[in-house]
gemmi code that builds the backbone of each chain (N, CA, C; Angstrom):
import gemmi

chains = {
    "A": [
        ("UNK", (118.806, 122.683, 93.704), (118.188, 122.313, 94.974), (119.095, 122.725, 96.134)),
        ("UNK", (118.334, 123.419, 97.219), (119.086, 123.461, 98.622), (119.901, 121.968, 98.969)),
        ("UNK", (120.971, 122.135, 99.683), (121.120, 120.706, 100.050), (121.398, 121.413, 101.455)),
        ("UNK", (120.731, 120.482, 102.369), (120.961, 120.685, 104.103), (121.469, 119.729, 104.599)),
        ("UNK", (122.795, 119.907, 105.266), (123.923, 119.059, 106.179), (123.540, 119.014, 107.439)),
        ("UNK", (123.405, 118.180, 108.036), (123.430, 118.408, 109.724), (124.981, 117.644, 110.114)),
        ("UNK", (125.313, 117.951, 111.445), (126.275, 117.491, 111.997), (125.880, 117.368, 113.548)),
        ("UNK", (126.609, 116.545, 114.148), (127.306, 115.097, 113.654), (125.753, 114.389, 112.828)),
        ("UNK", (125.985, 113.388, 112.503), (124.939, 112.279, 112.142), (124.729, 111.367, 113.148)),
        ("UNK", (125.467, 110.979, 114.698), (124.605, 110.543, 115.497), (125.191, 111.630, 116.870)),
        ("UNK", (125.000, 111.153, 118.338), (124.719, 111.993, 118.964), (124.610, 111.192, 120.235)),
        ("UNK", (125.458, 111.003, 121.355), (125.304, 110.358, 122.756), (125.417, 111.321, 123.848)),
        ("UNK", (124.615, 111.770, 124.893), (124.662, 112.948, 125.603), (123.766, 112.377, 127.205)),
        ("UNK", (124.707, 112.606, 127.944), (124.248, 112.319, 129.290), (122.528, 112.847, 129.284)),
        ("UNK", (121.997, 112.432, 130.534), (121.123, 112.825, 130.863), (121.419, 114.184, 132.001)),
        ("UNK", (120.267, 115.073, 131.485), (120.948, 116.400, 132.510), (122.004, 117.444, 131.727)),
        ("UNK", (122.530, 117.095, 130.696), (123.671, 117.754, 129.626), (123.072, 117.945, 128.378)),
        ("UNK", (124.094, 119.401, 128.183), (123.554, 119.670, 126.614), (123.613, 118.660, 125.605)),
        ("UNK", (122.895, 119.386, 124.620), (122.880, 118.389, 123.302), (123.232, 119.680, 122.147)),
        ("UNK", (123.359, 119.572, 121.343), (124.047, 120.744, 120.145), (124.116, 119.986, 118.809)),
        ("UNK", (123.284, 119.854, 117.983), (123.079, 119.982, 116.779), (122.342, 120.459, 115.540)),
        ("UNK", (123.612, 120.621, 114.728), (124.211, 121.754, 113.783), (123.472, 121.485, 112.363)),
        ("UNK", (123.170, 122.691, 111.362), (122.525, 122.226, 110.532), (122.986, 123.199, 109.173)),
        ("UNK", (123.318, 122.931, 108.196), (123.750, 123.913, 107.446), (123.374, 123.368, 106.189)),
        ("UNK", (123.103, 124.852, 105.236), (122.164, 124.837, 103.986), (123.428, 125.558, 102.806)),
        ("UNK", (123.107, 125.034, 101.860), (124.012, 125.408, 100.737), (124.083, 126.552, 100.309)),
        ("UNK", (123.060, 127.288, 100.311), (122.878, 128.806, 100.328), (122.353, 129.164, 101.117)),
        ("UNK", (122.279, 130.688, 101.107), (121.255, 131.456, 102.244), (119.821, 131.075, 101.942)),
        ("UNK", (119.069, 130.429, 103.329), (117.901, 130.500, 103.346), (117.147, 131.389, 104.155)),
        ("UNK", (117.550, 133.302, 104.150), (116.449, 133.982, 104.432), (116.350, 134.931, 103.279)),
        ("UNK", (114.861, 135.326, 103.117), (114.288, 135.827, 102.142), (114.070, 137.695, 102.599)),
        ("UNK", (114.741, 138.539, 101.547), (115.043, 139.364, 102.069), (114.014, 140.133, 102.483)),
        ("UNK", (112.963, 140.083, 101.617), (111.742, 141.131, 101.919), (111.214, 141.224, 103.620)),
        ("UNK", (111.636, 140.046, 104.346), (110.839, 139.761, 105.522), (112.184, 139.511, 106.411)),
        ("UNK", (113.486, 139.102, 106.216), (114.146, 139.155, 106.667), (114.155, 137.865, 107.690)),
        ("UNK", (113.124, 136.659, 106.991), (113.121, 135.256, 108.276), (113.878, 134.489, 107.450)),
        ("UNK", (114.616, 133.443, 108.825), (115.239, 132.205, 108.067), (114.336, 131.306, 107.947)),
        ("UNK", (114.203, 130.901, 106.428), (112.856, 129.531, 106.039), (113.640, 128.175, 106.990)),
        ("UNK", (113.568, 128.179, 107.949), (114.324, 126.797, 108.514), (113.641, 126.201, 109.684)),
        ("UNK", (112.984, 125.047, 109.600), (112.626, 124.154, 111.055), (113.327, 123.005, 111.182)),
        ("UNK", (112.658, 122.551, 112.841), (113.511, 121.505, 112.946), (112.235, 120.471, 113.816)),
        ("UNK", (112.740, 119.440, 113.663), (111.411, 118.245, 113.399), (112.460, 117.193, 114.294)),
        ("UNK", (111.454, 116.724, 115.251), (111.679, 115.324, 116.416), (111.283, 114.305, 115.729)),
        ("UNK", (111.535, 113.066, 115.395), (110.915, 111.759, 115.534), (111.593, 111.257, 116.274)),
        ("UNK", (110.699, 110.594, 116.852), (110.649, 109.207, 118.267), (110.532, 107.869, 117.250)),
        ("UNK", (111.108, 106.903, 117.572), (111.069, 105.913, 116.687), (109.665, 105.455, 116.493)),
        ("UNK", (108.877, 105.138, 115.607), (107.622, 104.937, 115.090), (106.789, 105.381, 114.964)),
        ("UNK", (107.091, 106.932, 115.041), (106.325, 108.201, 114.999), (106.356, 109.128, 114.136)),
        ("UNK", (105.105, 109.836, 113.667), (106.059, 110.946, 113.080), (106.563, 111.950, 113.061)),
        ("UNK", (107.270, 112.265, 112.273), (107.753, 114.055, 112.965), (107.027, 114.859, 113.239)),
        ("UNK", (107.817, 115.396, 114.434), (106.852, 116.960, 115.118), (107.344, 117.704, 114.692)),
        ("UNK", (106.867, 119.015, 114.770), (107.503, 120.658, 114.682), (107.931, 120.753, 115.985)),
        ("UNK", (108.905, 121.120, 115.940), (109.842, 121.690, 117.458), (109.728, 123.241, 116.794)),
        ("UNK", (110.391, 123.624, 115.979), (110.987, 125.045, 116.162), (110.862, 125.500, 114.271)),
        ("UNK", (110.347, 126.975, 113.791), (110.232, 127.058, 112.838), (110.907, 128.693, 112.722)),
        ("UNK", (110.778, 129.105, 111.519), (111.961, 130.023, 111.554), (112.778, 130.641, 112.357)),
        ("UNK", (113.466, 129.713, 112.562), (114.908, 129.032, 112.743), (114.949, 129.006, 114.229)),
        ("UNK", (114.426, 129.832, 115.075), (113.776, 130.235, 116.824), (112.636, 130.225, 117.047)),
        ("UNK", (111.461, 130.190, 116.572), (110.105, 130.376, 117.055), (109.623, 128.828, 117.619)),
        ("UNK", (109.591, 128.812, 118.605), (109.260, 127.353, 119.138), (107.670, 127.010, 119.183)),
        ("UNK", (107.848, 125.725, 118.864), (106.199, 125.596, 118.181), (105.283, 125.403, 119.801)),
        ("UNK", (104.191, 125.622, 119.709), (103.486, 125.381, 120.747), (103.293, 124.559, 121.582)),
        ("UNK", (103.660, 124.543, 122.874), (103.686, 123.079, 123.697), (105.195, 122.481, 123.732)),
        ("UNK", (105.920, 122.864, 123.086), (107.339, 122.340, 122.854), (108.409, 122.650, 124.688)),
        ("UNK", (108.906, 121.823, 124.914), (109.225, 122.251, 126.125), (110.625, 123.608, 125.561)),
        ("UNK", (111.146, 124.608, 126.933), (111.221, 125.526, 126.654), (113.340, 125.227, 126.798)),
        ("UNK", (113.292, 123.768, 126.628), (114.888, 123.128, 126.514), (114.787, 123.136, 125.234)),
        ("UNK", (114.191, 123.334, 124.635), (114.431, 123.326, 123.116), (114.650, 124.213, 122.585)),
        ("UNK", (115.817, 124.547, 121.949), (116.000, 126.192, 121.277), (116.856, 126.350, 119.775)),
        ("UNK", (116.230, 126.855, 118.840), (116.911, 127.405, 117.685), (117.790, 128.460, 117.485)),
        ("UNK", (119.037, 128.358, 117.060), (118.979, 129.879, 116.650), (120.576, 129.565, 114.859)),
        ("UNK", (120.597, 130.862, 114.852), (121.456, 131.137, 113.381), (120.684, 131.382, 112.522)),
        ("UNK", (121.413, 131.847, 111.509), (121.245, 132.797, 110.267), (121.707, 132.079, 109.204)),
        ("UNK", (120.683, 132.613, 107.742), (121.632, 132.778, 106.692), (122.446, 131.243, 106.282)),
        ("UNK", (123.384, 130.633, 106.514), (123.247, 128.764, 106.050), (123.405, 128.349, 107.372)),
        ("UNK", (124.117, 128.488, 108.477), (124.315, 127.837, 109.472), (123.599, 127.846, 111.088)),
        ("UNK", (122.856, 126.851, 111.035), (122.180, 127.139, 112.341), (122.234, 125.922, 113.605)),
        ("UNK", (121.493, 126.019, 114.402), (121.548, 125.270, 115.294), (120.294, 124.623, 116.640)),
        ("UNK", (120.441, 123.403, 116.556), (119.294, 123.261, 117.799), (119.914, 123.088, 118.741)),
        ("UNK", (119.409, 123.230, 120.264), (119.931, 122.967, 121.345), (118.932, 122.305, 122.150)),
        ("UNK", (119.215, 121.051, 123.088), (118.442, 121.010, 123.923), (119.617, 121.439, 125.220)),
        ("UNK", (118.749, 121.903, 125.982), (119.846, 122.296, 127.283), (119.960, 121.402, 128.417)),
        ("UNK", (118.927, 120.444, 128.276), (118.979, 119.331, 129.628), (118.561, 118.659, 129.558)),
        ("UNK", (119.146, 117.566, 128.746), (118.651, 116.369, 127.670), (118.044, 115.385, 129.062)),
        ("UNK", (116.699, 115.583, 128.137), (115.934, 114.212, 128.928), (115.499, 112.734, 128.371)),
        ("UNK", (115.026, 112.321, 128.761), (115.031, 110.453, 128.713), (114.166, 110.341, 126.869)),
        ("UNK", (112.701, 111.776, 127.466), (111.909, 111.412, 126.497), (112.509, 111.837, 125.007)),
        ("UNK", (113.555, 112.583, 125.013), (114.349, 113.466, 123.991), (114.958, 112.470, 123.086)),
        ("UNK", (115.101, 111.128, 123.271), (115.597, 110.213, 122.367), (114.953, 109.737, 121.045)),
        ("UNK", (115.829, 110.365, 120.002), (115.176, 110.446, 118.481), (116.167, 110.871, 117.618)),
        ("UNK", (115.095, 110.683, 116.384), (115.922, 111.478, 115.074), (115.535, 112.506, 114.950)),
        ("UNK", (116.405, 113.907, 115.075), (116.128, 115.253, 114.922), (116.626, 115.701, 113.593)),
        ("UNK", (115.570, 116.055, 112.398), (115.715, 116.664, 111.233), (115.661, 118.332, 110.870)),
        ("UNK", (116.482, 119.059, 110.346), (116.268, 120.602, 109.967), (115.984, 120.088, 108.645)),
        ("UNK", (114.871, 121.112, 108.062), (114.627, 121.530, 106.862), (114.256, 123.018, 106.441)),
        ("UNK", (114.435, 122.671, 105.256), (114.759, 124.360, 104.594), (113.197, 124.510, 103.878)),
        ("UNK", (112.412, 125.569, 103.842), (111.553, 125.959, 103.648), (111.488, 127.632, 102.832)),
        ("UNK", (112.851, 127.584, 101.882), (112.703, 128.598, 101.259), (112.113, 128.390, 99.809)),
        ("UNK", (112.459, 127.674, 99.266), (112.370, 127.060, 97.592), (111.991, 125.795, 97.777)),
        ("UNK", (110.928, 125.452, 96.719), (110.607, 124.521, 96.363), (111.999, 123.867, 95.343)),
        ("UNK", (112.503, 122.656, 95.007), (112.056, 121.503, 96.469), (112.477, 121.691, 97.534)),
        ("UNK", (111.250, 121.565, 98.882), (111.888, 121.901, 99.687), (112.527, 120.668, 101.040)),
        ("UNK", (114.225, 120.694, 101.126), (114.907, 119.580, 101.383), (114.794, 119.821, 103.034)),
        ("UNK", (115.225, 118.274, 103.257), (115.496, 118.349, 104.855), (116.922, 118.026, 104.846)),
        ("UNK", (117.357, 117.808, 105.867), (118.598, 117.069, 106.262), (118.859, 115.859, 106.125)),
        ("UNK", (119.770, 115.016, 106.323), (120.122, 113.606, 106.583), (119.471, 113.118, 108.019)),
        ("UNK", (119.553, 114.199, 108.630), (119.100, 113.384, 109.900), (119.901, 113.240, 111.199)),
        ("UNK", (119.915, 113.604, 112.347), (120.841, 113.330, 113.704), (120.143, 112.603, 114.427)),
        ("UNK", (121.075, 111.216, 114.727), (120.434, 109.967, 116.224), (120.670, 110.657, 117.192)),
        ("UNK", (119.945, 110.972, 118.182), (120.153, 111.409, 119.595), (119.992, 110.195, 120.428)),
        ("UNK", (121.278, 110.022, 121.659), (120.517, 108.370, 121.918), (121.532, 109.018, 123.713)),
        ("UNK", (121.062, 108.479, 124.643), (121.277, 109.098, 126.066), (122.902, 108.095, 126.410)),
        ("UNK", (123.939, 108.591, 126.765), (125.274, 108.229, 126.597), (125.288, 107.426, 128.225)),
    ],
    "B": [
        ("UNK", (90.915, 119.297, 117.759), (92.423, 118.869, 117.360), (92.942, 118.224, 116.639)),
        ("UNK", (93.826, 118.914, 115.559), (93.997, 119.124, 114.585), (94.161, 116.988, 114.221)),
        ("UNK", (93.778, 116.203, 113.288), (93.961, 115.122, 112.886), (94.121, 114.692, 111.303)),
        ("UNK", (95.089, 114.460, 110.749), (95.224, 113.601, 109.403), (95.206, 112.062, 109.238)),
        ("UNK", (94.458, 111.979, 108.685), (94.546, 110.675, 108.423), (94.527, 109.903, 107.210)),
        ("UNK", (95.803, 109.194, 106.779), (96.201, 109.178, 105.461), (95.223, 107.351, 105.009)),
        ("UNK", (95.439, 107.151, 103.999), (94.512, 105.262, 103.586), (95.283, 105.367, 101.914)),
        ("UNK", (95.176, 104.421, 101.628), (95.260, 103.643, 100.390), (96.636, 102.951, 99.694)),
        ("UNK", (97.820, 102.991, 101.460), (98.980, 102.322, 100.841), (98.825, 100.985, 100.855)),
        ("UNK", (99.810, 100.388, 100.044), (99.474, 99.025, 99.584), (100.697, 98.354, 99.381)),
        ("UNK", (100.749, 96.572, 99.053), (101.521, 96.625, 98.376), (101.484, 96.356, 96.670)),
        ("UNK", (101.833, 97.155, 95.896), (101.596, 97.122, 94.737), (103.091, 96.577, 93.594)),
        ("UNK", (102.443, 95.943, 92.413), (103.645, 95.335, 91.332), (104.141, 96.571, 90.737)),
        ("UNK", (105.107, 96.703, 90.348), (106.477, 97.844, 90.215), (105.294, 98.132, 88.146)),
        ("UNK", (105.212, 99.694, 87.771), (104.657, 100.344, 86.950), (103.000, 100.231, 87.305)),
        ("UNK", (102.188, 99.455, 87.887), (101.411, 99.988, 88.460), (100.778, 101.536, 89.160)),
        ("UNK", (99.134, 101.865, 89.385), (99.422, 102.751, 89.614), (98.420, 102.387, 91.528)),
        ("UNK", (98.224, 104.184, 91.904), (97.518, 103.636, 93.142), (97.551, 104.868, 93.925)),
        ("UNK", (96.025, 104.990, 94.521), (95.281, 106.610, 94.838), (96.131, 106.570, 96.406)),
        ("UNK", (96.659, 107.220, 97.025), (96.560, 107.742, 98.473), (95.604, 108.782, 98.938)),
        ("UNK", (95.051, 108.731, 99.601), (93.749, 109.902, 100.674), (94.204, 110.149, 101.719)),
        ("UNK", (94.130, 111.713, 101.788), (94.378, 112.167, 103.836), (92.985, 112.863, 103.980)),
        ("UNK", (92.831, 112.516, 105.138), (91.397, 113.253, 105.410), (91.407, 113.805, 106.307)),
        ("UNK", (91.389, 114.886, 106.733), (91.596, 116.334, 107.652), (90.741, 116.655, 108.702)),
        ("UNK", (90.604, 117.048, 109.663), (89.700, 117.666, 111.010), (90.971, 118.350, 111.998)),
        ("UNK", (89.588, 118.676, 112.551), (90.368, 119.563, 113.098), (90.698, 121.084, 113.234)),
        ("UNK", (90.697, 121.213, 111.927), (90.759, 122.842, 111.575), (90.228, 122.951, 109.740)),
        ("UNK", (90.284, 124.523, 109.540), (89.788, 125.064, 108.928), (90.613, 124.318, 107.006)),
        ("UNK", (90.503, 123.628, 106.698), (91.559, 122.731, 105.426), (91.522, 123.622, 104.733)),
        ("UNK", (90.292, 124.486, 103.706), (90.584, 125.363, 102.976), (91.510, 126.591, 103.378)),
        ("UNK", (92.087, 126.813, 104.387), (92.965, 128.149, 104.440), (94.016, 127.234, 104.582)),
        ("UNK", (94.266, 126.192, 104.041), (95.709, 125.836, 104.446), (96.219, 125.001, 103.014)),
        ("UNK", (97.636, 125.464, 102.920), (98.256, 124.526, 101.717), (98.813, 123.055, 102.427)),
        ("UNK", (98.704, 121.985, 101.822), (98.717, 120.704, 102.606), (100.137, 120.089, 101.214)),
        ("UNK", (100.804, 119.018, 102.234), (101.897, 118.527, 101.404), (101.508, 116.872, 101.695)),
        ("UNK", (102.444, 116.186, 100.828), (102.568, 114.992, 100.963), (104.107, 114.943, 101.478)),
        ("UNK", (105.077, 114.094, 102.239), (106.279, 113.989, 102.437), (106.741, 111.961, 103.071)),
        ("UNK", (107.769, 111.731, 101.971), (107.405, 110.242, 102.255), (109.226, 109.634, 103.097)),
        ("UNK", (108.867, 108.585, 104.108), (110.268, 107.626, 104.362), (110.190, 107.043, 103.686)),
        ("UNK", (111.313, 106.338, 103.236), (112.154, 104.839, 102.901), (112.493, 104.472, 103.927)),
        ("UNK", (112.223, 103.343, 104.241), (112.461, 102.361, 105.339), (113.540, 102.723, 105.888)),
        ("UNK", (113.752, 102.907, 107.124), (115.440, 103.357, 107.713), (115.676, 104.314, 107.013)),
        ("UNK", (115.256, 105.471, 106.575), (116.061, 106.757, 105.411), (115.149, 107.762, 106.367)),
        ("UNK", (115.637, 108.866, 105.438), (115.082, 110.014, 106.552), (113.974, 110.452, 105.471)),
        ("UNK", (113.490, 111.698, 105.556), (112.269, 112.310, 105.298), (112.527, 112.770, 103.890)),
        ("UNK", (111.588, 112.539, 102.714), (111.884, 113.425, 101.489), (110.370, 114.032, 101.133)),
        ("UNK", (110.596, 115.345, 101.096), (109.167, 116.029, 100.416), (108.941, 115.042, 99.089)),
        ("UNK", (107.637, 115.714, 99.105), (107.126, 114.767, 97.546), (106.037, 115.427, 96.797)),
        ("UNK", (105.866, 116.878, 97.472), (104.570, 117.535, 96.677), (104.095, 118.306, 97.312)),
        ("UNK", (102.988, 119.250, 96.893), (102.581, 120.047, 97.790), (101.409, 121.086, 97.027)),
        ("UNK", (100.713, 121.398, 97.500), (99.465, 122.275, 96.385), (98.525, 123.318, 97.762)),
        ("UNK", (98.455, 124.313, 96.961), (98.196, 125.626, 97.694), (96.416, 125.192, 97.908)),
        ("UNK", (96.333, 126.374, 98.650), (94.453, 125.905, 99.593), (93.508, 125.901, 98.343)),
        ("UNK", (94.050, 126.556, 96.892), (92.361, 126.422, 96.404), (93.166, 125.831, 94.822)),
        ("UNK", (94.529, 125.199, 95.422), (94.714, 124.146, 93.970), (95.462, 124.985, 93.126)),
        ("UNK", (95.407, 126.434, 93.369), (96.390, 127.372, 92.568), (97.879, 127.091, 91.852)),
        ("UNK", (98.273, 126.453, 93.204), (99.563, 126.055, 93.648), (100.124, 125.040, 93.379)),
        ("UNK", (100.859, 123.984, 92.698), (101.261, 122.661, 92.982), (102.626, 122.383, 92.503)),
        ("UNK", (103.666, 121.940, 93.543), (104.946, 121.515, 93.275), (105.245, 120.418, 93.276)),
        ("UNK", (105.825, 119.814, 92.722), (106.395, 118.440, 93.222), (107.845, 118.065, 92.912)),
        ("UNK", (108.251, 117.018, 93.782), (109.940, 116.699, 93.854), (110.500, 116.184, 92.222)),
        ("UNK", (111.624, 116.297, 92.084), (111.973, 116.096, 90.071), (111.893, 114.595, 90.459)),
        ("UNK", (111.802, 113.871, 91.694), (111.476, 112.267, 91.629), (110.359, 111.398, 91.701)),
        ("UNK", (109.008, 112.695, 91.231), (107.843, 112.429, 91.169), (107.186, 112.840, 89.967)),
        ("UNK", (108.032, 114.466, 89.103), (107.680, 114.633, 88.521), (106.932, 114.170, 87.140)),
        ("UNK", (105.710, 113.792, 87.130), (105.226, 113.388, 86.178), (104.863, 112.028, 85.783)),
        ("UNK", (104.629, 111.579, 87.326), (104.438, 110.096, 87.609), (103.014, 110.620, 88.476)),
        ("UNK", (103.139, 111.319, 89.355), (102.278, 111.611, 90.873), (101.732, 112.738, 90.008)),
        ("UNK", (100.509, 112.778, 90.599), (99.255, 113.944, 90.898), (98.548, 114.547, 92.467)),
        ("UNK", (99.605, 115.492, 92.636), (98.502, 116.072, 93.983), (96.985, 116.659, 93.400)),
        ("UNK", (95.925, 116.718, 93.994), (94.825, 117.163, 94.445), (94.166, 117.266, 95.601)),
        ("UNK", (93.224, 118.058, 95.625), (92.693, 118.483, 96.737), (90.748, 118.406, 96.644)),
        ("UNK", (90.069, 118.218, 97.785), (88.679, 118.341, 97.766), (88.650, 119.298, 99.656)),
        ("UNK", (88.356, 120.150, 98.561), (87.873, 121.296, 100.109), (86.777, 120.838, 100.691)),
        ("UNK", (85.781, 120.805, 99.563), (84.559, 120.501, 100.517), (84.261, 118.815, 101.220)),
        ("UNK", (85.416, 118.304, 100.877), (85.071, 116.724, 101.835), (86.593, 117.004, 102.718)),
        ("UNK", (87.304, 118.291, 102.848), (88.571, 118.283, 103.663), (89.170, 116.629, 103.580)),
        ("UNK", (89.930, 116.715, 102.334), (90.847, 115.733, 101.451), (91.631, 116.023, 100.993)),
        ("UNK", (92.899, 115.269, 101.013), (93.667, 115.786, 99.839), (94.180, 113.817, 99.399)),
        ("UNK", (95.022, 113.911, 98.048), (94.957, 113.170, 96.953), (96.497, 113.206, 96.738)),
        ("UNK", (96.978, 111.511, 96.070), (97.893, 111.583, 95.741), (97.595, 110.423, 94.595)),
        ("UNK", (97.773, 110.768, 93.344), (98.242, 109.595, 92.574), (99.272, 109.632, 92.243)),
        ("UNK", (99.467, 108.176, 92.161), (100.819, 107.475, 91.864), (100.543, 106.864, 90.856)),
        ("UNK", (100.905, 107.122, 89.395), (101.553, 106.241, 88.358), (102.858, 105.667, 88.201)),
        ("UNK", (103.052, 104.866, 87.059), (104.449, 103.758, 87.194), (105.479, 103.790, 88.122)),
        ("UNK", (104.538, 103.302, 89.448), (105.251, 102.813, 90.141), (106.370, 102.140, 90.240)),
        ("UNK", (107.675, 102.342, 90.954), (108.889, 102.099, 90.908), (109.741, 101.439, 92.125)),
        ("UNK", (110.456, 100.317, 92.337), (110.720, 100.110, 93.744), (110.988, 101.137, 94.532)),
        ("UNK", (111.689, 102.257, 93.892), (112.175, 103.285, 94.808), (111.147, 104.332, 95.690)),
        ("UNK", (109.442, 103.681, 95.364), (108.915, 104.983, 95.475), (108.496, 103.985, 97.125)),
        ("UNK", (108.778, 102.713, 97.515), (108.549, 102.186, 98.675), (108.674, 102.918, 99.833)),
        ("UNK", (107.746, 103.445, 100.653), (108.024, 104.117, 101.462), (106.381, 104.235, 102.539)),
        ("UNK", (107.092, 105.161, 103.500), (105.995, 105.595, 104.553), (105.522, 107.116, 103.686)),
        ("UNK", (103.957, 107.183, 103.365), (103.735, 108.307, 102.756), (102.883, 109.366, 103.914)),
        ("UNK", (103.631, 110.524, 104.055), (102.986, 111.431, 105.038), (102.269, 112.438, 104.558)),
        ("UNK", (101.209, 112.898, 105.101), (100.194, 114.090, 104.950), (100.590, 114.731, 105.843)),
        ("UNK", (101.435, 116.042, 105.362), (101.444, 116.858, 106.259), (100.507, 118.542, 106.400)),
        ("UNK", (100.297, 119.311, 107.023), (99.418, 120.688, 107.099), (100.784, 121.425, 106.837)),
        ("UNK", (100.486, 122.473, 105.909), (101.692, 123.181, 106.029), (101.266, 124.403, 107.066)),
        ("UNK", (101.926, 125.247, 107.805), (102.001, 126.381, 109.125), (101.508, 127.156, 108.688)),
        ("UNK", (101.371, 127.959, 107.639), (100.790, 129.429, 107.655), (100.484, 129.286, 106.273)),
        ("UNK", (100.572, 130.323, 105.718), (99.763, 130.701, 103.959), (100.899, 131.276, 103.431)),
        ("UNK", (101.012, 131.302, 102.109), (102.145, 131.208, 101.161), (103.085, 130.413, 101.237)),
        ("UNK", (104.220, 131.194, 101.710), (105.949, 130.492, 101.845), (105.810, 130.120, 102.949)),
        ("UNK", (105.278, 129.689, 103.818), (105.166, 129.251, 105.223), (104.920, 127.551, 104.862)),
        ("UNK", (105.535, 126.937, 104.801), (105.602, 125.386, 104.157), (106.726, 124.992, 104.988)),
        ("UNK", (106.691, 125.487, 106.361), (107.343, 124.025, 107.519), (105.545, 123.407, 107.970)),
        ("UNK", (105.782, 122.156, 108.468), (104.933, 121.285, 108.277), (104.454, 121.368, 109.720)),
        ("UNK", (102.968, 121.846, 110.173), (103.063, 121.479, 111.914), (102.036, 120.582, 112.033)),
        ("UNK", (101.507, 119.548, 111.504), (101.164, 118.576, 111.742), (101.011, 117.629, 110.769)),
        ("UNK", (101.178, 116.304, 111.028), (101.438, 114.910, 110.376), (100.702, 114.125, 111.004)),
        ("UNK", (100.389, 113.360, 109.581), (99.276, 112.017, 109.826), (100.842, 111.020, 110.574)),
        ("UNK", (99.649, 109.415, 110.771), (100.377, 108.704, 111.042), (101.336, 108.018, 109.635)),
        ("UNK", (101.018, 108.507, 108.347), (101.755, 107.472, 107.350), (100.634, 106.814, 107.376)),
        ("UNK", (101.279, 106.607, 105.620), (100.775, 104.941, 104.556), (101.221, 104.515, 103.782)),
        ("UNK", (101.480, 103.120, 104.410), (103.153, 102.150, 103.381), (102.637, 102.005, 102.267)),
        ("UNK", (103.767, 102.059, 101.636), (103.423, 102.026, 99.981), (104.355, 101.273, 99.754)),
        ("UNK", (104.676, 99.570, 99.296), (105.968, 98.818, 98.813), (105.317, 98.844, 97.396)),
        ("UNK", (106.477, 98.536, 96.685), (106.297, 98.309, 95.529), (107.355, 96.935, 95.316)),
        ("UNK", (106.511, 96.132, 94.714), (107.670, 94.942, 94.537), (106.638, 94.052, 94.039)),
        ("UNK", (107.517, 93.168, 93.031), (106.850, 92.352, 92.102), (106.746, 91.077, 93.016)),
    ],
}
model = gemmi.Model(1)
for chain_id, residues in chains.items():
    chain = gemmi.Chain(chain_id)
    for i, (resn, *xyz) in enumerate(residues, 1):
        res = gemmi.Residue()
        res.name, res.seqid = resn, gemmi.SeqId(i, " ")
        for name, pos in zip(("N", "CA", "C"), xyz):
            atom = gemmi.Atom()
            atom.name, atom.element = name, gemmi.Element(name[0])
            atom.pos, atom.b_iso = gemmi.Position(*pos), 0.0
            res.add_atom(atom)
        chain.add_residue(res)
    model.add_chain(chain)
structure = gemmi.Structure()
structure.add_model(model)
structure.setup_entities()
C-alpha cells in the first residue's frame, strides 16, 4: 500500500498569510504512460464533507478560489493557500489515486493564529 | 446539481450485518465509477471500496475484504454497500463518493452527506 505523510499535522496562520502544506507518498505516484501525478487534495470544514480542491496534483477543481494551489511531482508535493482566509479553517487531506488501495493522508488542522 | 444521498446507517450489535444506499442525481451515474469512503469519529478519511460504471470493476480495502459487498443499480442511479460481521472498528461516517473521470481517475469530486454506522453491543 501507498502510505501518504502530510506535514505538519496541525497548522496556525494569520489571516492575510500563507499557509504551506506538505504531502508525501512512499513511492512515485505518476504513471508513466500519461505522465500525471494521481494526487488530490480535499477541504473539510468541521461537519462537512470533503471537497475536491485540486486533482492531479495542480488542476484546481471548479469554483475553487484561485488562493488555492497545488504543485510537485513524483512523492513530494504541496498545497498552498496564499491569503489565508477566515472561511479556510479545516482539515486539509492529500490522497493518492494511483493504486488501489487508494490512501489519503493523516490529515492537516488549519486553524487562523 | 450533482447530489448523493447516502440511508441505512444504524446502530447495529457487533457480527451483525446491514445494507447502506446512495442515491445519485444530478448527472449521468452510468458513465461514472462511484466509491464508498468512511470516518471514525475524530480520524481522518479511509477508502473502503469502489466498482467501475457497469460493475466490471470492484476493489475493496484488505479491512473490508470479504465482509462488504459493493454493487451498483444503473437504472434506479444507486449504488450498495453490504456489510457483514460487523465489527466495532467498522463504526464510522460512511461516504458515497462520484469518482472524476473514467478509469484511473478515482479522486473523488463529489460527496454525500454520510451515514453513521456504530456498531456496539
Amino acid at each position: 500500500d501507498i502510505v501518504m505523510t502530510q506535514s505538519p499535522d496541525s497548522l496556525a496562520v494569520s489571516l492575510g498569510e500563507r499557509a504551506t502544506i506538505n504531502c508525501k507518498s512512499s513511492q512515485s505516484i505518476v504513471y508513466s504512460s500519461n505522465n500525471k501525478n494521481y494526487l488530490a487534495w480535499y477541504q473539510q470544514r468541521p461537519g462537512q464533507p470533503p471537497k475536491l480542491l485540486i486533482y492531479w496534483a495542480s488542476m484546481r477543481q471548479s469554483g475553487v478560489p484561485d488562493r488555492f494551489s497545488g504543485s510537485g511531482s513524483g512523492t513530494d508535493f504541496t498545497l498552498t493557500i496564499s491569503s489565508l482566509q477566515a472561511e479556510d479553517v479545516a482539515v486539509y487531506y492529500c490522497h493518492q489515486y494511483y493504486s488501489a488501495p487508494y490512501t489519503f493522508g493523516q490529515g492537516t488542522n488549519l486553524e487562523i493564529k | 446539481e450533482v447530489q448523493l444521498v447516502e440511508s441505512g446507517g444504524d446502530l447495529i450489535q457487533p457480527g451483525r450485518s446491514l445494507r447502506l444506499s446512495c442515491t445519485a442525481s444530478g448527472f449521468t451515474f452510468v458513465d461514472y465509477a462511484m466509491h464508498w469512503v468512511r470516518q471514525a469519529p475524530g480520524e481522518g478519511l479511509e477508502w473502503v471500496s469502489g466498482i467501475s460504471w457497469n460493475s466490471g470493476s470492484i476493489t475493496y480495502a484488505d479491512s473490508v475484504k470479504g465482509r462488504f459487498t459493493i454493487s451498483r443499480d444503473n437504472a434506479k442511479s444507486s449504488l450498495y454497500l453490504e456489510m457483514n460481521s460487523l465489527r466495532a472498528e467498522d463504526t464510522a461516517l460512511y461516504y458515497c463518493a462520484k469518482a472524476g473521470g473514467s478509469g484511473r481517475t478515482v479522486y473523488f469530486d463529489y460527496w454525500g452527506q454520510g451515514t453513521l454506522v456504530t456498531v456496539s453491543s
